[in-house]
C-alpha positions in Angstrom: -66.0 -60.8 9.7 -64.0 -62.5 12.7 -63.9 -66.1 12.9 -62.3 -68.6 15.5 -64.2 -66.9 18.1 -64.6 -70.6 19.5 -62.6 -73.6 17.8 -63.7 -77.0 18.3 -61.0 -79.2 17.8 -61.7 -82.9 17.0 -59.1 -85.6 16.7 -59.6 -88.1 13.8 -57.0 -90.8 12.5 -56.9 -90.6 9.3 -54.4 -93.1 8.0 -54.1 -95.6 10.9 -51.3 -97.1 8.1 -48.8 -94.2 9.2 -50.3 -93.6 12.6 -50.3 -90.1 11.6 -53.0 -88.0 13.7 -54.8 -84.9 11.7 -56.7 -82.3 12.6 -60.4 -80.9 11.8 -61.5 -77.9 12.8 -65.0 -76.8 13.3 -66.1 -73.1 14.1 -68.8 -71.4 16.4 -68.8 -67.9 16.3 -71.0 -64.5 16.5 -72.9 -65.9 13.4 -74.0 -69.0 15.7 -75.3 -67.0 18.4 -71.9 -66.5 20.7 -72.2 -63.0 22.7 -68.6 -62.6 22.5 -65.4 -64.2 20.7 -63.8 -64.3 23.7 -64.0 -67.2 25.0 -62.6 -66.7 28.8 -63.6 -70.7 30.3 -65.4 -73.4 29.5 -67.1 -76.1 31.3 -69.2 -78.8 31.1 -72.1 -80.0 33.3 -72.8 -83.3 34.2 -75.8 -83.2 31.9 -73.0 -82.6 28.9 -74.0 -78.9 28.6 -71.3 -76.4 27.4 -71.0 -73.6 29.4 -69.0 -70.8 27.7 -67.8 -67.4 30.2 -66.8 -65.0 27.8 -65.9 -61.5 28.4 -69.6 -60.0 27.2 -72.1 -62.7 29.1 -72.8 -66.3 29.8 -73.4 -68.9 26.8 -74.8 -71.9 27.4 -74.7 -74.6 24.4 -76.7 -78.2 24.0 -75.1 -79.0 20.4 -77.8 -77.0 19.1 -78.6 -73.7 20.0 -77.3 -71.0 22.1 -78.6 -69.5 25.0 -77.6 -66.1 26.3 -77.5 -65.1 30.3 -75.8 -61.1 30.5 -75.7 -58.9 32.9 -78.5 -56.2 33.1 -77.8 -52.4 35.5 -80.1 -52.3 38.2 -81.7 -55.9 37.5 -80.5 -58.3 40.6 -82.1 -61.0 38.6 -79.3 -60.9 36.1 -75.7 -61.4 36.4 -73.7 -58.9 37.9 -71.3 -58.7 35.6 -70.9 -59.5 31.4 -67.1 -60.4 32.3 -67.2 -63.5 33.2 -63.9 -65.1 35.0 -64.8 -68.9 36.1 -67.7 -71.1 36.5 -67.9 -74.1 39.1 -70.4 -77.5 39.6 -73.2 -76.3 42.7 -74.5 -78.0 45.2 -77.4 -79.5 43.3 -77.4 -81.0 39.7 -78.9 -77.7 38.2 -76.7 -75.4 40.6 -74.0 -73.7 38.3 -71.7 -70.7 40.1 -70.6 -68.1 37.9 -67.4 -65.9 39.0 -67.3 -62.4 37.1 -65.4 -59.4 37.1 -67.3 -58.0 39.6 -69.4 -60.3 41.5 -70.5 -64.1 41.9 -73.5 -65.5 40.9 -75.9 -68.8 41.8 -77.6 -69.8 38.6 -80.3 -72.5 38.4 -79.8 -74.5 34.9 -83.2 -75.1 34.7 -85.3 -72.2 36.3 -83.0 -69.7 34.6 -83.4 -67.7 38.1 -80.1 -65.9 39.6 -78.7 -65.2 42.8 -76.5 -62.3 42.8 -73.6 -62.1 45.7 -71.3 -58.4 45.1 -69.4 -58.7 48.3 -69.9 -55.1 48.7 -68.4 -54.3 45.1 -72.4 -53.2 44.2 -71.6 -50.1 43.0 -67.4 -50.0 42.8 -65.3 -52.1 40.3 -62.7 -54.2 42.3 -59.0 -53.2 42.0 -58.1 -56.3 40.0 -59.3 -57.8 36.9 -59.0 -61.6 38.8 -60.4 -60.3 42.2 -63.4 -63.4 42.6 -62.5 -66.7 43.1 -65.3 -69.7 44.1 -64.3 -73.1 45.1 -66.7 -76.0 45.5 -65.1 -78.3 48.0 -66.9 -81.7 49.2 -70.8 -79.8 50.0 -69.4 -76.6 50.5 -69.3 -73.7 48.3 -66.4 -70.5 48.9 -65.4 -67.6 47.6 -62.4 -66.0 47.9 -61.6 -62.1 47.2 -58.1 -61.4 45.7 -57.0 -59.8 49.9 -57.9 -63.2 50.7 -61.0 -62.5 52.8 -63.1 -65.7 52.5 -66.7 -66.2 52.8 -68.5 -69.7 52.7 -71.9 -70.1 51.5 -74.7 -70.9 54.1 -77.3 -72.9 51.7 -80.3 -72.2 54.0 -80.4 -68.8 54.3 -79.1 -68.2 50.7 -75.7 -65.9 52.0 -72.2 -66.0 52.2 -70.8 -65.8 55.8 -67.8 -63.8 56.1 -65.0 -65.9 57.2 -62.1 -63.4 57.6 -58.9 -63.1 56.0 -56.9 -66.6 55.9 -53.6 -64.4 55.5 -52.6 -60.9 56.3 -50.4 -59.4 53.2 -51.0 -62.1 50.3 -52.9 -61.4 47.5 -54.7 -64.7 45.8 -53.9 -65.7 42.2 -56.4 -68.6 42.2 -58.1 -71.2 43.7 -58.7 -75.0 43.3 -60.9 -78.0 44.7 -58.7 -80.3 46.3 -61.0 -83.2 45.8 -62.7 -83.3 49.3 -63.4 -80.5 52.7 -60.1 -78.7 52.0 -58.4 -76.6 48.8 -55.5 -75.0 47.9 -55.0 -71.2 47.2 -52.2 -70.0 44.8 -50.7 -66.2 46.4 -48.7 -63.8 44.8 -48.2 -65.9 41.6 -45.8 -68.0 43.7 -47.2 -69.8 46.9 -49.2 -72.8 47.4 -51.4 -73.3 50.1 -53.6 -76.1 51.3 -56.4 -74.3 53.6 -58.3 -76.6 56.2 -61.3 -75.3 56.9 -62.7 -74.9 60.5 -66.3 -76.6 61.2 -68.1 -75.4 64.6 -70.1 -77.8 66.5 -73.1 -75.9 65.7 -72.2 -76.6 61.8 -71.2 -73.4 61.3 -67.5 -72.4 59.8 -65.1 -70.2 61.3 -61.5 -69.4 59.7 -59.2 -72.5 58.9 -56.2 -72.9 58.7 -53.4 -72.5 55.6 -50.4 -74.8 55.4 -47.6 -73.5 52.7 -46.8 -76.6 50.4 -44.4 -77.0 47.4 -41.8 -74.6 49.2 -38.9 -75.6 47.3 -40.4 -74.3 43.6 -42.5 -70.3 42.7 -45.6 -71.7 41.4 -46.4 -69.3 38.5 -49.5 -71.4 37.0 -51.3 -73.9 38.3 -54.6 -75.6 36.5 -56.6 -78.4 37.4 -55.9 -82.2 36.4 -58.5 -84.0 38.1 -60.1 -84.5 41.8 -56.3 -83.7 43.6 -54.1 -83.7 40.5 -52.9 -80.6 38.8 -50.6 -79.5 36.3 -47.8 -76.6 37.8 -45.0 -74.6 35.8 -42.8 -72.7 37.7 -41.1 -69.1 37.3 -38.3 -71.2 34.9 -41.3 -72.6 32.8 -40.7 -76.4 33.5 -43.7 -78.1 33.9 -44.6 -80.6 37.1 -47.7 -82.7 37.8 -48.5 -82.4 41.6 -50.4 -85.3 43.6 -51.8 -83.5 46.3 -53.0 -86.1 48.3 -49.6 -87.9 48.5 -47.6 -84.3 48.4 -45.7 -85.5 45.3 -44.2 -83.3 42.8 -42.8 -85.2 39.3 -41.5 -82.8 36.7 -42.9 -83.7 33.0 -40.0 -81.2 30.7 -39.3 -77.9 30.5 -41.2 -75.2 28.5 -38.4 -72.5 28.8 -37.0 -73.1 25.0 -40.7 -71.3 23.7 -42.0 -68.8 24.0 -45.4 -68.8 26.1 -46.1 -65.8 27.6 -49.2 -66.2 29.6 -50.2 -69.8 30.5 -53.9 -69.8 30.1 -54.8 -73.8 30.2 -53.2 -77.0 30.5 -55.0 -80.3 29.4 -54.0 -83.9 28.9 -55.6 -86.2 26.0 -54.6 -89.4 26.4 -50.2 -89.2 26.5 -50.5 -86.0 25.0 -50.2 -82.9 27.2 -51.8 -79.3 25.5 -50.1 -76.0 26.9 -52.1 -73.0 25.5 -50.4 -69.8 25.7 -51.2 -65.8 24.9 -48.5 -65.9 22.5 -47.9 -68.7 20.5 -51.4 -70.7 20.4 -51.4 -74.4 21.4 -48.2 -76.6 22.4 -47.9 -80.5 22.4 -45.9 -82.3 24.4 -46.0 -86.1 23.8 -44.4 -89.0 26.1 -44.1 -91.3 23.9 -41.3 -89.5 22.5 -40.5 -86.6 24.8 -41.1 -83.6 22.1 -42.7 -80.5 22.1 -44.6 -79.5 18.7 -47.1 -76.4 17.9 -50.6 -76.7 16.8 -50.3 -76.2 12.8 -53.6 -73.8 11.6 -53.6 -71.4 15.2 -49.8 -70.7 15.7 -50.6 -67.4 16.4 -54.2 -67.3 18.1 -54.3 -66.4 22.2 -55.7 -69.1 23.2 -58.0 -68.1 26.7 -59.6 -71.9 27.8 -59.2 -75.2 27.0 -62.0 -78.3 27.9 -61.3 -81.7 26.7 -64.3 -84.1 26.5 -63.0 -87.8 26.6 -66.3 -89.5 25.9 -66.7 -87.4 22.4 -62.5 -87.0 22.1 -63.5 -83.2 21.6 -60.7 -80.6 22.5 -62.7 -77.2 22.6 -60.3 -74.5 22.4 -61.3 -71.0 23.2 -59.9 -67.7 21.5 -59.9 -64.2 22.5 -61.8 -63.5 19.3 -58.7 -63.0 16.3 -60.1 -63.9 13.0 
């Protein structure tokens, strides 16, 4: 039977006398209910509901029990999709937006009812395996195809207006909030782009504007800190921390001497930074005295999605499924 389909990873101090911190692992898996063992993101809601996209439906978790959401052929109130790629806050407390591998959907938390938006991908699979990409920024929702056509999400009529194209031979890589009316889209693996988005007098949005920033570095993976604060490593694995806001870029150390592969998620605990990779599970980098250390127990696990929840000091970890 395959375990470490889901790790939940608590931090306890067990001998404050050596400061030494341990680690305790707890397990959900297929016996608890999970769908699937891989674990693709993870979020939490402002209710403190987990949220788990895996890559055979949508689990949703209150400490308790799991609940299932999966996609269904020919059923437009399911999802349209059992892959699921990302899943973003709404407009309203009980609005959740789940990106799949085909597909976007509006899901009410409490209702259970879906909203299902293909882009015209009803009956086609799209080219790429990452070709959906949704964005809340400020009270706007977006979503992005991978040939950078944009759409924005007209709450009254329960649509997506087609924007246009906000470049003419980039392919997006990914897309962030940038903590108020504008965002920044990754292209090609490399660029960074802040997009300003055009409001009509009559309220309605036409295409923005893209401004290239960070020109100096190739942004291979970028992930989300907070509001206007990520985490970047470039095509030489060092890792930055990038103030939007201020247009700041402050390199942290380089990753090059292990070997990552993939960078899947990147998380701060307190002054600890977690790296987690496709090859070599979990990395730590601590500034307190500027060393990098793997995870002991999951050296070898592909690690897909990280969450950290401060208020609980839980670190949920998700695997693609390896026993």
């Amino acid at each position: 039977m395959k375990y470490l389909c889901l790790i939940l990873l608590n931090f306890i101090l067990l001998n404050p006398l050596i400061g030494q911190k341990q680690l305790e692992f707890e397990y959900l898996t297929n016996d608890d209910g999970l769908s699937s063992g891989a674990i693709s993101s993870i979020y939490q809601d402002k209710k403190g509901t987990i949220w788990f996209g895996t890559w055979d439906g949508l689990n949703v978790y209150n400490g308790r029990e799991i609940k299932i959401y999966k996609s269904i052929p020919n059923d437009p109130t399911t999802l349209t999709n059992n892959l699921i790629k990302g899943i973003t806050e709404g407009l309203s407390a009980n609005e959740i937006w789940v990106t799949t591998f085909r597909g976007v959907n509006r899901l009410n938390s409490e209702s259970g009812k879906i909203d299902q938006f293909y882009f015209g991908y009803e009956s086609i699979n799209p080219p790429h395996y990452s070709a959906f990409f949704t964005v809340k920024a400020k009270d706007n929702i977006y979503c992005a195809l991978y040939n950078s056509s944009l759409y924005h999400y007209n709450p009254v009529e329960n649509n997506f207006d087609s924007l246009g194209r906000v470049f003419d031979n980039k392919e997006v890589t990914s897309i962030f909030s940038d903590g108020g009316e504008n965002f920044l889209i990754q292209c090609d693996k490399k660029e960074l782009y802040r997009y300003v988005p055009k409001v009509n007098n009559d309220g309605t949005h036409s295409i923005g504007d893209a401004y290239r920033v960070l020109e100096n570095i190739n942004v291979g993976f970028i992930f989300q800190k907070d509001e206007s604060t990520y985490w970047v490593v470039d095509h030489q694995y060092n890792l930055y921390l990038y103030e939007s806001k201020v247009n700041r870029l402050t390199a942290i150390v380089s990753l090059s001497t292990i070997n990552l592969g993939d960078i899947s998620s990147i998380i701060q605990k307190e002054g600890d930074i977690y790296v987690a990779s496709s090859r070599n599970g979990i990395w730590k980098y601590s500034y307190n005295n500027n060393q990098l250390e793997i995870l002991k127990g999951i050296e070898a696990q592909w690690i897909l999605s990280m969450h950290y929840c401060s208020k609980q000091n839980i670190l949920w970890l998700g695997s693609n499924g390896n026993g």
